[in-house]
C-alpha positions in Angstrom: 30.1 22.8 7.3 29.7 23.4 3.8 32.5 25.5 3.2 34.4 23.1 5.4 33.6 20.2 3.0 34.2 22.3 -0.4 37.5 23.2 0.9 38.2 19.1 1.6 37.4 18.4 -2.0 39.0 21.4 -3.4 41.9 19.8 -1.8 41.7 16.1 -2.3 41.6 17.4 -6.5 44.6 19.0 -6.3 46.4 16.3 -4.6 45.3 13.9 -7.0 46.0 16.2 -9.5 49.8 16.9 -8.2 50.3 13.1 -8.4 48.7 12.4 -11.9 51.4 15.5 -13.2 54.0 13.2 -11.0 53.2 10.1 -12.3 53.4 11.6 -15.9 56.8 12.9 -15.4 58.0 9.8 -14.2 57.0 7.6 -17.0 58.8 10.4 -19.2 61.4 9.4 -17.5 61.2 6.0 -17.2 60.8 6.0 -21.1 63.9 7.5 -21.7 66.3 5.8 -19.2 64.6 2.5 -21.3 65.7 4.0 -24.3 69.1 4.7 -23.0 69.2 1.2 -21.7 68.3 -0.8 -25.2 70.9 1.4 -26.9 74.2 -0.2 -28.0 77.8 1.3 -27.0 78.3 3.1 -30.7 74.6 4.9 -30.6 75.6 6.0 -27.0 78.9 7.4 -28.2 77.1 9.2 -31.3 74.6 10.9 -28.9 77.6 11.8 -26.6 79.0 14.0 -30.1 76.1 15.4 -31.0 75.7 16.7 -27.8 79.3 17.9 -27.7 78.8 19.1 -31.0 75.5 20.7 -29.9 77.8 22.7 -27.2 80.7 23.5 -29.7 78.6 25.3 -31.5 77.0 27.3 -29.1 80.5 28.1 -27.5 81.3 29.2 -31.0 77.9 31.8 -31.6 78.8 32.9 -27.8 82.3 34.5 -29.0 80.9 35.5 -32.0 78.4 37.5 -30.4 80.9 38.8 -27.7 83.3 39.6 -30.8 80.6 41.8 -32.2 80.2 43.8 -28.9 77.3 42.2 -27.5 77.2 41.5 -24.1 77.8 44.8 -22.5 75.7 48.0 -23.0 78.0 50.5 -24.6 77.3 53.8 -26.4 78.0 54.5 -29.8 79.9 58.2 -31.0 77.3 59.2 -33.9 74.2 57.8 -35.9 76.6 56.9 -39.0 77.7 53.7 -36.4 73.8 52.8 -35.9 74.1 51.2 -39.3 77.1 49.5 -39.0 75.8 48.6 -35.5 72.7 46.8 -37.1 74.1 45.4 -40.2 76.4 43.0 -37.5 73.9 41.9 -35.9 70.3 39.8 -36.0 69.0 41.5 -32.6 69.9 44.8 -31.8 68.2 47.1 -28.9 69.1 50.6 -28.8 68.1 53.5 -26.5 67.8 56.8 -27.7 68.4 59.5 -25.3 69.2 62.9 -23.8 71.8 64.2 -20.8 69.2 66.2 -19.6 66.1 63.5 -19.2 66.2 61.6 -15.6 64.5 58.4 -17.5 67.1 57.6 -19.8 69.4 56.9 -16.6 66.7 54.9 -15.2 66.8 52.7 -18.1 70.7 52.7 -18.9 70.7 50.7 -15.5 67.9 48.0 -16.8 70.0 47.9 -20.2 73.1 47.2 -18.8 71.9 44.6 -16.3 70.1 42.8 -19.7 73.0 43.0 -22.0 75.1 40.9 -19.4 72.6 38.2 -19.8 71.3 38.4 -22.8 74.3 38.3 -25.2 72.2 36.8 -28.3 71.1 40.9 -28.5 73.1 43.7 -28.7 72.8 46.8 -26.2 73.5 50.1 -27.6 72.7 54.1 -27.0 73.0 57.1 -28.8 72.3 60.6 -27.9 69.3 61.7 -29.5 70.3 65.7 -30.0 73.7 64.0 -31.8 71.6 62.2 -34.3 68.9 64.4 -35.6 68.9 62.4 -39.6 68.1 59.2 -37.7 65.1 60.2 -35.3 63.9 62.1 -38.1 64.0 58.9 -40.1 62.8 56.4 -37.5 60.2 59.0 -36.2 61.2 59.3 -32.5 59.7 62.5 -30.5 59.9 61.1 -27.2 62.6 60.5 -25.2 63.3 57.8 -24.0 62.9 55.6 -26.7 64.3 52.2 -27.3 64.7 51.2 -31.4 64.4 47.5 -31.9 66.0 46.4 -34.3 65.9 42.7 -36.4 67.9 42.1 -39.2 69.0 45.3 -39.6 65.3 46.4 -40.2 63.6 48.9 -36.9 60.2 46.3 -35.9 58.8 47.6 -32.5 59.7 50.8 -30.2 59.6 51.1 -26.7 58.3 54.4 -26.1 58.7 56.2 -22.7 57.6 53.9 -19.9 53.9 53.2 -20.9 54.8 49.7 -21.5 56.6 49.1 -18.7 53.9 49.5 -16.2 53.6 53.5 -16.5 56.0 54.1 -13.3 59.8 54.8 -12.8 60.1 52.1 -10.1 59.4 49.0 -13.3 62.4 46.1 -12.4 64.2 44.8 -15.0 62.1 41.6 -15.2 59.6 44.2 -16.7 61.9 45.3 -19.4 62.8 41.9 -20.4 59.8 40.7 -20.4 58.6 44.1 -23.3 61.7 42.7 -25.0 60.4 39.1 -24.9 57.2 40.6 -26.3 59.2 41.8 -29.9 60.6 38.9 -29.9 64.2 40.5 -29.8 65.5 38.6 -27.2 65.2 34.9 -26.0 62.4 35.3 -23.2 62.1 32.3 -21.0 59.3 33.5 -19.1 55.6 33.8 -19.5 55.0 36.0 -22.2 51.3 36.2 -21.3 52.1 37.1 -17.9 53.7 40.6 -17.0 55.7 40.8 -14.1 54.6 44.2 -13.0 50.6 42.4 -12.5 51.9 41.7 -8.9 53.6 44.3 -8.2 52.2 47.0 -5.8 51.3 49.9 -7.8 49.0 47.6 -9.8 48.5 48.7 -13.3 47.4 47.2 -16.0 49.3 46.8 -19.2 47.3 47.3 -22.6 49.9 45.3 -25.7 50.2 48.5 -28.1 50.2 47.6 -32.3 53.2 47.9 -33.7 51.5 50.0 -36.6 49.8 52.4 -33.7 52.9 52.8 -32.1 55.2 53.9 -35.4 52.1 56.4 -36.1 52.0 58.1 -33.1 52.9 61.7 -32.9 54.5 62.8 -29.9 55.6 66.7 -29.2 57.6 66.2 -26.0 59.9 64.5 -23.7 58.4 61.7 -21.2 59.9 63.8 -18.7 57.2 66.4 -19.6 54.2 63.8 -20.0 
């Protein structure tokens, strides 16, 4: 009878607390439609072209982006085009990698799917045995490795897949979220909320330092972790 009753209160709060959310929302709206209502013809038409101008000029970063070569996931001949690469762009994710290592194909699928819908980043690779000046520069031992890259200065790595849940079945939604994390691309989600928590394999993700990250050493491929 007790449980029966906690339950009933437990419930009667939530409902009540559904409609106070509801209620809010509607007097936000209510409050605007007012404010639309008291305004005169020529502060609707100047709200109309700032919108439109709002839209013009994202319209106008999109193709600049897209003339830049974001929005695809493309690879780049040698390490002298990283830095041409970088200096074009604010946000710039690139995936270090190797023919032979299985987890760099695991994660040219994720990349691609993210550089379709995030075009504010740009999505590049380079073979890591093509580009031995660079990894010696930006200090990357393990394979895969994703440089991020914000104004034209390397600010977080994703190393191997320890971030990403420690399995190879992570979905994209996990990658974008690590991304979200280093702030190099516009994360809509729940930053504070990992995707792979509810996933089956259940691990649990531990947010690494940048600083402990970059001093890492590392003496193998993730393949041979």
């Amino acid at each position: 009878m007790a449980a029966d009753t906690s339950a009933e209160m437990f419930s009667k709060a939530l409902e009540s607390q559904m409609l106070q959310t509801a209620k809010i929302v509607e007097e936000q709206l209510d409050a605007e439609i007012q404010k639309l209502d008291q305004m005169d013809d020529d502060e609707l038409e100047l709200v109309k072209q700032r919108r439109l101008q709002a839209l013009k000029k994202a319209q106008q970063q999109k193709q600049e982006w897209l003339s830049k070569g974001h929005g695809e996931y493309r690879e780049i001949p040698s390490e002298k085009d990283f830095f041409q690469e970088v200096k074009g762009s604010k946000n710039v994710v690139c995936h270090f990698y190797k023919d032979t290592t299985f987890r760099c194909l695991i994660l040219d699928k994720h990349l691609s799917i993210l550089a379709k819908k995030h075009i504010e980043t740009k999505f590049i690779k380079l073979n890591a045995e093509k580009s031995p000046f660079l990894c010696e520069r930006l200090r990357i031992k393990v394979i895969p490795t994703l440089a991020l890259v914000k104004d034209g200065k390397t600010q977080d790595y994703v190393v191997g897949f320890t971030d990403l849940g420690n399995t190879d079945d992570f979905t994209t939604e996990t990658l974008e979220w690590r991304l979200g994390c280093a702030d190099i691309i516009k994360y809509s989600g729940n930053l504070m909320d990992p995707p792979f928590q509810s996933q089956k394999f259940g691990t649990t993700f531990t947010k690494l330092d940048k600083k402990t990250i970059r001093g890492k050493k590392y003496d193998s491929d993730s393949d041979d972790d």
